[in-house]
N, C-alpha and C positions, 0 to 999 in steps of 0.2 A: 504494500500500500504506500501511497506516495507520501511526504513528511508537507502536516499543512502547518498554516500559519497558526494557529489555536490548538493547543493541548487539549481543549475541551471535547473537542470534534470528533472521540476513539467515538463515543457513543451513536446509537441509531439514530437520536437527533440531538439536539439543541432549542432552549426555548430560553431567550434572552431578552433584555427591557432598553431600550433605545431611546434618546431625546434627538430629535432631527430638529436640525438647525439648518433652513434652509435661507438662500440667500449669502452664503457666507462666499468669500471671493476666494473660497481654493473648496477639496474635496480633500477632508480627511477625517479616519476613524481610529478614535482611541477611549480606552475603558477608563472609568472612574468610579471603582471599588465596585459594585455591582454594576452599574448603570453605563450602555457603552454610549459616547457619546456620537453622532454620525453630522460633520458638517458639508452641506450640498449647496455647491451653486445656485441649482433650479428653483426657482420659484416654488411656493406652495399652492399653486394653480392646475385645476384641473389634472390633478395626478400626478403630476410631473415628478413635483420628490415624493411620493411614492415608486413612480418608479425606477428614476434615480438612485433610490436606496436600494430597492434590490438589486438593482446594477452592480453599484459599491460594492454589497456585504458581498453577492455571488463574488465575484473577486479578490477580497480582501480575506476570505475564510476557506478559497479554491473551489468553491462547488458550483452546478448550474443554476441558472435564475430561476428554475420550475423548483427546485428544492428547499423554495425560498418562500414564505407565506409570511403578511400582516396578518394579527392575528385577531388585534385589538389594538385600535389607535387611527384609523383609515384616514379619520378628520381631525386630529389629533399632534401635536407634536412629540406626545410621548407614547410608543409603541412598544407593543408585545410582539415577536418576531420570531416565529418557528422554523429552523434548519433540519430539514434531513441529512442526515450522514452517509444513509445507505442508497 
């Protein structure tokens, strides 16, 4: 199995808490003690960072964008966010 970026990820998924800061003038994701924090370009218009974000985390964590769910948070800045692993 390939070496990802998150230790967390041996398991069949991941269910993690996010605060999306969108509008921010670069894209970067980093954790703060529980809470990761995700900052987006995109606007919070019509979806955009939503899916923006799962753009990011798909890449940021190695896995595809389908293994990727909001889970609560849609309208929201602060999101629940569930990974599949397998």
């Amino acid at each position: 199995m390939a070496e990802k970026p998150y230790h967390g990820l041996d398991a069949a998924f991941m269910i993690l808490h996010a605060k999306v800061i969108p509008g921010a003038k670069k894209t970067l994701v980093k954790q703060e003690g529980e809470i990761w924090k995700v900052y987006l370009p995109q606007p919070a218009l019509e979806g955009k960072a939503n899916k923006a974000l799962v753009d990011v985390l798909a890449e940021f964590f190695g896995v595809r964008k389908n293994q990727i769910e909001i889970i609560k948070g849609l309208k929201s800045r602060v999101k629940t966010i569930n990974i599949d692993t397998i």
